[in-house]
DOTIKE-978534 format. One record per residue: residue in three letters; x, y negated, z of N, C-alpha, C, CB in turn. Coordinates in steps of 0.001 Angstrom, whole numbers, plus 500000, padded with zeros to 6 digits. Each point is the difference from the previous one (the first is absolute). Glycine has a CB too. Layout:
ALAXYZXYZXYZXYZ;...
END
This chain:
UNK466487501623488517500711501136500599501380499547500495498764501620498476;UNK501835498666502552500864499525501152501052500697498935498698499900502936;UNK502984499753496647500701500482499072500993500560501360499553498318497326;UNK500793502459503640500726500320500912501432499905499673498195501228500714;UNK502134499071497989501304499933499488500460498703499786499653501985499072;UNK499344496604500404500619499027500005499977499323501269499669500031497791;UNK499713500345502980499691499474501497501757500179500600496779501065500433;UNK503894500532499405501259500598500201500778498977499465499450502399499917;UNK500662497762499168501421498926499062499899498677500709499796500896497216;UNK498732498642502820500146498543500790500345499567501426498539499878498507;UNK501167501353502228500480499840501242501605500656500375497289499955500461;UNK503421500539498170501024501274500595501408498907500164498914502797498389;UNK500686495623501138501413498905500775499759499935501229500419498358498339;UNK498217501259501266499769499922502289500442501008500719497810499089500078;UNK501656501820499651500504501367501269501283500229499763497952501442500130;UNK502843498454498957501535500183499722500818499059500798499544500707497683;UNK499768497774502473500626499225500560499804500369501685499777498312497768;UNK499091501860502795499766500011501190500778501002500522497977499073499730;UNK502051502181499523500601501254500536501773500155499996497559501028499069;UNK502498497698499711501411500228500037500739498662500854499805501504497507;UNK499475497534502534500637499562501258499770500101501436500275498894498480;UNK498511502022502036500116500917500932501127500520500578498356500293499072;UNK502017500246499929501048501163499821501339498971500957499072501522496888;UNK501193497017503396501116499435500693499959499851501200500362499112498435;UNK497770500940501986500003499510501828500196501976500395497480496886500490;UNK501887504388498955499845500962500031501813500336500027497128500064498927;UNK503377499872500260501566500421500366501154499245500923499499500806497815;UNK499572497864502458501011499837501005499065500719501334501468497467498850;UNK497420502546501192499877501249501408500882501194500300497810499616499608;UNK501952501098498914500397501445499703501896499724500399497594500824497556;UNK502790498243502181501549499789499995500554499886501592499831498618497509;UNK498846500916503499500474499900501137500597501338500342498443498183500523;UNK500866503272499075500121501148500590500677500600499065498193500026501365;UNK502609499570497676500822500998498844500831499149499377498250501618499412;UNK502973499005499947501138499197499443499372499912498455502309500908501712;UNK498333498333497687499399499324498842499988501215499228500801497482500102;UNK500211503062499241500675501162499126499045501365500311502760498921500208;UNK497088501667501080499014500617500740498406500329499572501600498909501465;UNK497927499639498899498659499410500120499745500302498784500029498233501618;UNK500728500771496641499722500181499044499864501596499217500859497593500418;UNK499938503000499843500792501794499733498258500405500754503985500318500695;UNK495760499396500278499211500937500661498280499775499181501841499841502680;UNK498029498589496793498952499712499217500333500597498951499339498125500863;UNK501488502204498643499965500646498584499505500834499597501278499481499987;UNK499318501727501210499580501236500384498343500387500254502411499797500927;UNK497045499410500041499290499756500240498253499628498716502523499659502020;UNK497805499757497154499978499703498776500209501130498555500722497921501553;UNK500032502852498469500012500699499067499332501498500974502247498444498250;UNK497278501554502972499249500852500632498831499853499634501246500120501568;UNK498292498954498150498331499561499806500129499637498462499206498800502646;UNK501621501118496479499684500076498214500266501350499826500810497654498993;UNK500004503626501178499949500942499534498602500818500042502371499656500415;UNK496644500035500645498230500886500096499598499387498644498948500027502984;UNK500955498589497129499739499296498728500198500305498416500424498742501752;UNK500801501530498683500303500484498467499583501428499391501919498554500438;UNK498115502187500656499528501729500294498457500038499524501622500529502445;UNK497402498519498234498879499838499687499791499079498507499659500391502705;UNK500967498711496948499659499586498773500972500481498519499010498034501724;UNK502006502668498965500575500145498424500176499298498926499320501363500509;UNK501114497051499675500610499206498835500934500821499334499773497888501088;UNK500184501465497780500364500625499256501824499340500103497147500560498614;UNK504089500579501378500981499689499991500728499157498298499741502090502268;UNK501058496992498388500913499548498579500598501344499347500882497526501071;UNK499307501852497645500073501235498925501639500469500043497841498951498164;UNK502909499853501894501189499774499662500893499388501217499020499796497627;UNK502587500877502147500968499929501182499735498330499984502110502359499743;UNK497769496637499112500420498651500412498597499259500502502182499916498176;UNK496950500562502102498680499842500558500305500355501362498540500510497973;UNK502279499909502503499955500483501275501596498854500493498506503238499544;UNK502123496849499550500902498958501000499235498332499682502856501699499717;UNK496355498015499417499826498937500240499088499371501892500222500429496720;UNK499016500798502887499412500340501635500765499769500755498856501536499693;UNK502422498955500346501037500455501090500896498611500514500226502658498750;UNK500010497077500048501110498161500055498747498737500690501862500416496809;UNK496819499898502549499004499158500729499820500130501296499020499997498253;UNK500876501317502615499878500633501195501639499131500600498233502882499212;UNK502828497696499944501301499335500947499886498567499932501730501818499511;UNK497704497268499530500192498692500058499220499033501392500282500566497186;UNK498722500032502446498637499719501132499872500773501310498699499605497990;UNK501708501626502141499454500301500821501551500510501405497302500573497867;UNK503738499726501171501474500319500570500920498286500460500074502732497972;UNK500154496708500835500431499115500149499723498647500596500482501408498683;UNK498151498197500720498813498866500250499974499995501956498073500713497113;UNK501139500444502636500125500142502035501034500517500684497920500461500054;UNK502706500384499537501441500363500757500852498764499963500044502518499267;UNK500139496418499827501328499030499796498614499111501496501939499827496108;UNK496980499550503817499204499123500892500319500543500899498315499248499031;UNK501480501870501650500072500917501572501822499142499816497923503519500168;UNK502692497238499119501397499828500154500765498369500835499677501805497549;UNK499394497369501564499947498251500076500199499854501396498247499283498099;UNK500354501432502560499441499609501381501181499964500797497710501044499836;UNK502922500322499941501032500791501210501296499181499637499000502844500157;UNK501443496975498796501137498940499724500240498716499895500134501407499301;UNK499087497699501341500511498720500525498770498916499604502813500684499668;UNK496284499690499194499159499162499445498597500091500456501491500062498252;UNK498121498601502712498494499971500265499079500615498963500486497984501193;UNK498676502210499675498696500318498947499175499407499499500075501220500776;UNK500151497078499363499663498486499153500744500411499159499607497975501390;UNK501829502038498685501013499806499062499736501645498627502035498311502525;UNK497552502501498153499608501281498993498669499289499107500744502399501960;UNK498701497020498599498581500057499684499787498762498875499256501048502584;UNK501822497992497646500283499210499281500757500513498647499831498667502108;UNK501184502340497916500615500136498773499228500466499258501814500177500675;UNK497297500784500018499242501153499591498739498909498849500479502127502871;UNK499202497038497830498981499189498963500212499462499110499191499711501202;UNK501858500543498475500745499792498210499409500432499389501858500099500041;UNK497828501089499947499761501191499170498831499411499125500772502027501768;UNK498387497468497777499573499714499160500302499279498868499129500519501496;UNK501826498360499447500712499430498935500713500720499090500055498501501332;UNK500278502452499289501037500786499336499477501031499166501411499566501771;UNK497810500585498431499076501026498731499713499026498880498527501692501701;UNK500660496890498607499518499258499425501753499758498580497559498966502687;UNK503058500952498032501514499662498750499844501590499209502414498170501880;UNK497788502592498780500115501456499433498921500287499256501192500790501759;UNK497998498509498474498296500972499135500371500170498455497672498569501511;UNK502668499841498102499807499817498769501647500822498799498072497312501235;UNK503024503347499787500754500390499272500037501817500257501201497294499982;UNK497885503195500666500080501096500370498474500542499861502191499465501424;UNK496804500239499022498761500293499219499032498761499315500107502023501671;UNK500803497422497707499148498797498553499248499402500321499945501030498454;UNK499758498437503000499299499343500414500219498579500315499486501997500414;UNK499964496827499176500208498954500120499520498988501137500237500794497903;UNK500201498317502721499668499315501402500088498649499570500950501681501755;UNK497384497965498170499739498937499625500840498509501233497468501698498636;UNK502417497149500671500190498915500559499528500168501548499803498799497653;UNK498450501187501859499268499931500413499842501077501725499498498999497111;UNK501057502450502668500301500723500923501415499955501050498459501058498302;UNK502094498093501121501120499427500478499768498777501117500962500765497675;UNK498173498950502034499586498750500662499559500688501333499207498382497835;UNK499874503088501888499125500683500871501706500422501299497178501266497599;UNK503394499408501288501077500940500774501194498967501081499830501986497471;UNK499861496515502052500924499222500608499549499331501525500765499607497430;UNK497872500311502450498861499935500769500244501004501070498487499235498131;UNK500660502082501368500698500939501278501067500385500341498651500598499774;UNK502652499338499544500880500093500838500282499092501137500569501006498244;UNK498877497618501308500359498619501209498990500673501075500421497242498359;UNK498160503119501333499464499721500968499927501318501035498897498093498531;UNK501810503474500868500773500930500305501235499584501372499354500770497202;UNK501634498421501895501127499252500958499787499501501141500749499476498367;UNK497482499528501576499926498981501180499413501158501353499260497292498188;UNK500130503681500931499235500938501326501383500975500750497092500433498407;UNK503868499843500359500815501018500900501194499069500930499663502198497927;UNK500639496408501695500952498975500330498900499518501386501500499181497127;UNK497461500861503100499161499366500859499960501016501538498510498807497607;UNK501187502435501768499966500930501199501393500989500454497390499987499205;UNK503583499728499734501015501272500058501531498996500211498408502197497979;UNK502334498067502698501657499267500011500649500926498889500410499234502891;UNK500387500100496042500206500470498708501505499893500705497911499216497755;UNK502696501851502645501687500250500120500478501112499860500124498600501307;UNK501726501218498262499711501371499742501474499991501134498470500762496930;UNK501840500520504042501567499982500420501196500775499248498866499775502117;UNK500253500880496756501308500573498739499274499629498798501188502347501095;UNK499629497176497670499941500880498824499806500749499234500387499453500585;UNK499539501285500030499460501817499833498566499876500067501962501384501360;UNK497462497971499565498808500342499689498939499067499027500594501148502182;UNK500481498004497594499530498588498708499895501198498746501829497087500783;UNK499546503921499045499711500096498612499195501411500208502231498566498699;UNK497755502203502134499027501360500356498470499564499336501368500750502687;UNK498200497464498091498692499504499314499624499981498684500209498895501543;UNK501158500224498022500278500294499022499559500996498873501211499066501417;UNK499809501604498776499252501848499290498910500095500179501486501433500452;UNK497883498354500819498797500673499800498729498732499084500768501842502684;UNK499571496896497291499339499312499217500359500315498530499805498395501842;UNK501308501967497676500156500684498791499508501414499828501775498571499903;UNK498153502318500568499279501254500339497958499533499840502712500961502127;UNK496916498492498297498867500040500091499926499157498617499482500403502741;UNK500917498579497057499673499305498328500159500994499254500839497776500075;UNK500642503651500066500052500423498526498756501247500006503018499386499496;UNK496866500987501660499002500707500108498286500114499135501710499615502033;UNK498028498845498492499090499783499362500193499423498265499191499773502640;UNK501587500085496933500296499958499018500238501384499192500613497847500931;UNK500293502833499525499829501626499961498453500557499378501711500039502346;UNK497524500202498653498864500596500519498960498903498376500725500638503884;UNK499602498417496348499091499078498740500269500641498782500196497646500966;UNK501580502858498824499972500515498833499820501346500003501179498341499363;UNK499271502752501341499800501808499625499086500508500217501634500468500356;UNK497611498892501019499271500580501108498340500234499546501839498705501791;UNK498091500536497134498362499787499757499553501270499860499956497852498810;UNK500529503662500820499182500696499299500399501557501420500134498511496511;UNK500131501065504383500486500974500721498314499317501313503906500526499151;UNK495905501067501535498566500017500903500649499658501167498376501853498995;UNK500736497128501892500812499029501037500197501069501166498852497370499410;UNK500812504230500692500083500810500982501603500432499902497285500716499974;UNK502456499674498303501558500619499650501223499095500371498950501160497966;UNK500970497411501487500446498730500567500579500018501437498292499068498540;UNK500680500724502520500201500128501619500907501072499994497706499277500987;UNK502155502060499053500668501132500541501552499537499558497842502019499784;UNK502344498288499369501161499562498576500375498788500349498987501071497928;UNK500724497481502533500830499092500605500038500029501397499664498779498226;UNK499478501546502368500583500773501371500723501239500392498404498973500270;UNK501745501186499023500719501664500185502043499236500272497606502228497385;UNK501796497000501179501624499385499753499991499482501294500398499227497372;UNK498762499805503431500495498773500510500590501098501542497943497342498652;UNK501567503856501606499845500845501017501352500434500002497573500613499868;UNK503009499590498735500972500755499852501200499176500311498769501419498440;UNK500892497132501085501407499010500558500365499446500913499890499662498667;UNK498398500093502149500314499509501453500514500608501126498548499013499350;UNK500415502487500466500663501143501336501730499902500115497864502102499393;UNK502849498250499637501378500171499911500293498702501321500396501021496842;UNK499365497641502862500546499026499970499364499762502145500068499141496241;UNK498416501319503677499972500266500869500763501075501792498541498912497597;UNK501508501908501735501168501178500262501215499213500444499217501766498095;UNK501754497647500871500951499312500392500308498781500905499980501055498276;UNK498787497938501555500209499002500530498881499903501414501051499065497460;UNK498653502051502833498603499678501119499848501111500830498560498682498424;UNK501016501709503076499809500688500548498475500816499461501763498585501661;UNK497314501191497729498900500696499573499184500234501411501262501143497766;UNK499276497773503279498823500085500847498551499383500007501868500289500966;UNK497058500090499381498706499380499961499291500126501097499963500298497936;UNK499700498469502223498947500056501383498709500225499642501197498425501241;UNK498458502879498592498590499918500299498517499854500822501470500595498953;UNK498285498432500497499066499177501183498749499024498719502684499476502578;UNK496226500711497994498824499668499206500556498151498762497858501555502831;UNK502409497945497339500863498494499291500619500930498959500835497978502212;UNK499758502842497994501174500558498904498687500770499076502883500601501755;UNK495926500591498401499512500613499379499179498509499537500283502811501077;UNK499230496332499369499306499466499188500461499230498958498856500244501599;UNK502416499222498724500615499305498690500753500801499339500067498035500866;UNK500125503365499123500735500885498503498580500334499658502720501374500552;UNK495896498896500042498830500262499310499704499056498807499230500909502134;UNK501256497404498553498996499109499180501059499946498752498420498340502039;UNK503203501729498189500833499919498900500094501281499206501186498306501225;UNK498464502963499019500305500852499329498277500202498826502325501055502320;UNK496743498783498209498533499939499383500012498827499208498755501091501874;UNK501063497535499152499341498865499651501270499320499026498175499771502403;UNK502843500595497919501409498957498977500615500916499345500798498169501554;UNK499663503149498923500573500457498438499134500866499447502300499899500483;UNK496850500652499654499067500759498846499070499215499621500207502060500766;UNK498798496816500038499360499326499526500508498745499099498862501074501786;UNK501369498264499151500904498726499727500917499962498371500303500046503014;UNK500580501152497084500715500548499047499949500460498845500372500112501447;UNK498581500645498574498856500206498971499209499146499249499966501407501237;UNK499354497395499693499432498973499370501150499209499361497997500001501577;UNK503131499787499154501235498908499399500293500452498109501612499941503084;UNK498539501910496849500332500428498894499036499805498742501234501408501513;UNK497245498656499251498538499885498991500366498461499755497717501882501140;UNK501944497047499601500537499209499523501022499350498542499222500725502242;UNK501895499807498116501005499835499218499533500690498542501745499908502161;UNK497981501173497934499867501110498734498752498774499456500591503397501022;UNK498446496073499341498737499517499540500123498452499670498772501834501420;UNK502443497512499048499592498492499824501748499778499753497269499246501869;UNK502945499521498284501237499010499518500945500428500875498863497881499230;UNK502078502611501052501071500087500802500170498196501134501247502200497574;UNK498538497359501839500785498369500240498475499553500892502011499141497107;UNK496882501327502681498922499582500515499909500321501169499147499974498268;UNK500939501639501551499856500738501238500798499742501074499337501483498726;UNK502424498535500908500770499270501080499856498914500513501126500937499275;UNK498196498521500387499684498205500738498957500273500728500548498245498157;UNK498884502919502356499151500195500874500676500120501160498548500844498572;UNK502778499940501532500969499714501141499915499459500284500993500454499890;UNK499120498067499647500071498650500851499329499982501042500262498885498349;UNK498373501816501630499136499843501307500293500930500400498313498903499685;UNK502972501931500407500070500855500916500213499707501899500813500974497477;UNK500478497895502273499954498901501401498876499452500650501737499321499089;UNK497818499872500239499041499646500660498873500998500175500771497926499314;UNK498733503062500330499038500457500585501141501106500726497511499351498289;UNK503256501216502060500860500308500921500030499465500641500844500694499262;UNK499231497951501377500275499500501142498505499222500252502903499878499700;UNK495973500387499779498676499412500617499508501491500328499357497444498525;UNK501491503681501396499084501752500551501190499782500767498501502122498032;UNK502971497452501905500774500284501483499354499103501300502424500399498542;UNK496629498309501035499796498976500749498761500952500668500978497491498544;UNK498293503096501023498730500994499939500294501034500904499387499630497636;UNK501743501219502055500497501220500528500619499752500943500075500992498334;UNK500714498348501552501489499948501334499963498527500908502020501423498079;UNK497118497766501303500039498888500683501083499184499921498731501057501193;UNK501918498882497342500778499536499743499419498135499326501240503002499890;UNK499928496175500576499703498775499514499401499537498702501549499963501376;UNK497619499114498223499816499532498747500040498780500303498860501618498963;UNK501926497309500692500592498879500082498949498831498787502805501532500824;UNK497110497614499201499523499152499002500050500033498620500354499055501575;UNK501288500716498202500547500623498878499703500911499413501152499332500665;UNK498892501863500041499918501630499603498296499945499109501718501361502768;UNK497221497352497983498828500363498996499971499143499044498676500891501493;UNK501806498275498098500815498837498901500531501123499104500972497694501650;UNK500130502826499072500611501217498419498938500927499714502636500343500627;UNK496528500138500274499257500953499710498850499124499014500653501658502372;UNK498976497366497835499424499330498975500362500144498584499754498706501692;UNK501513500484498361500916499598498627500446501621499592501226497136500819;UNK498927504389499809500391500722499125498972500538499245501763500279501222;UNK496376499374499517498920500666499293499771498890498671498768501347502434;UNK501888497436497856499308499501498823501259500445499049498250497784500984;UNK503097502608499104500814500144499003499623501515499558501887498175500864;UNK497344503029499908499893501302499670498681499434498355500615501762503382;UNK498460497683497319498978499965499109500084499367498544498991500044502116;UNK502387499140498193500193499360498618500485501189499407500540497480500444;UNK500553502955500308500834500823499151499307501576499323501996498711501658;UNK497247501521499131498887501027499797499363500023499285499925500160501354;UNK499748498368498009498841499783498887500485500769498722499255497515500879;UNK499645503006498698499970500830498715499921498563498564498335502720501546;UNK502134497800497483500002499317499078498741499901498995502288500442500523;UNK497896498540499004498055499624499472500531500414498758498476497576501260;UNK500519502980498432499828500708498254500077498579499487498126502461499908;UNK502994497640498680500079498885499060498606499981499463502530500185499387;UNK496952498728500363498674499974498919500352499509498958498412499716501377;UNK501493500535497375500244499667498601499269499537499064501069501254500441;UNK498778497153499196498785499672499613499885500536498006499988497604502451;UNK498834502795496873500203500265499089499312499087499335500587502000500506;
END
């Protein structure tokens, strides 16, 4: 008998990965016809339009308690306010989007230090080896296709934040988040992320949009396929396996980003770029590996 549920769990890295690095050739379309602050504010919206039927029709069950609801809330601002509002921010203030994409692939490392003093999790030798792996071979794909410069400051440390934003996030979400329903989750960290960007939008952007078929299809594929899907799978993830594991799946976020931009946009793939894309699948799989049950001889 076919187990459909373990079939799910085994395929839910793949589709997380595909959909969520989708999500980079899809917003730079969507960005031709909308300002960053805008575009994002308007997916939000957009997004908590299509989870509220959801929730109407299924009725999860709400957290019991006020601190059940801000843990929701600080996860929603870490990931979903800060994480992408500080990246959009990067773009517009001086720092390529090699140079974003590069800081941004820290982030595992950076969970990987944090796991073990914030949720007791330990990072073997052995996964280290994995995580050192894909970050190089991360570096060679985004250093191969992208010019890494920045013309301010500002947008070095904007990356910044948002590479700290997305580590504490998922670190966050590893520790409070497990017992909260991933519908209640979405609304509740989008609601926040809706609530911090519009403002910021408002101030710094005309809120014009060209609408024209390019723009509906890439807030379709980012608002469905990357933040409710994508987003959803990122959180199942986390709640179900190693914090430190799961982030080293990032690593292949570049390279298969830039073999669907090479796909989509007809963007370059250079020699190099399939060398790193090599070296970051063999560092995901080390680092990914599950640990072998001790055997104990009696």
């Amino acid at each position: 008998m076919i187990n459909l549920q373990r079939i799910a769990i085994t395929m839910a890295p793949a589709v997380f990965l595909l959909l969520w690095s989708g999500g980079y050739s899809m917003a730079k379309l969507g960005l031709r016809h909308a300002e960053p602050m805008t575009f994002l504010a308007l997916r939000y919206a957009l997004v908590l339009m299509l989870m509220w039927p959801v929730y109407l029709v299924m009725r999860p069950r709400l957290p019991q308690r006020l601190v059940s609801w801000a843990h929701l809330a600080v996860t929603g601002l870490l990931m979903q306010a800060i994480y992408f509002g500080f990246s959009y921010l990067a773009f517009t203030d001086g720092l390529s989007a090699g140079g974003v994409a590069l800081i941004v692939s820290l982030q595992p490392i950076l969970v990987a230090i944090a796991a073990p003093v914030f949720v007791s999790e330990l990072v073997s030798r052995y996964r280290w080896v994995g995580l050192a792996l894909g970050l190089a071979g991360a570096a060679m794909v985004i250093g191969s296709r992208q010019e890494v410069y920045t013309s301010s400051w500002v947008g070095v440390v904007f990356a910044v934040i948002a590479l700290i934003a997305m580590s504490a996030g998922a670190i966050y979400e590893k520790r409070f988040g497990v017992k909260q329903h991933i519908v209640t989750t979405t609304i509740v960290q989008f609601t926040v992320g809706f609530l911090i960007i519009l403002p910021i939008a408002l101030v710094r952007e005309n809120l014009k949009v060209d609408l024209v078929p390019e723009f509906f299809w890439s807030m379709g594929y980012l608002v469905i396929g990357n933040s409710i899907i994508a987003v959803s799978l990122l959180l199942y993830l986390i709640r179900a396996g190693e914090v430190s594991r799961v982030s080293a799946l990032l690593f292949l976020v570049p390279p298969v980003a830039s073999l669907m931009a090479w796909f989509v946009l007809g963007e370059e793939m250079p020699p190099l770029a399939w060398a790193g894309m090599v070296l970051a699948g063999t560092g995901v799989l080390i680092a990914s590996r599950k640990k072998s049950p001790v055997k104990t001889s009696r």
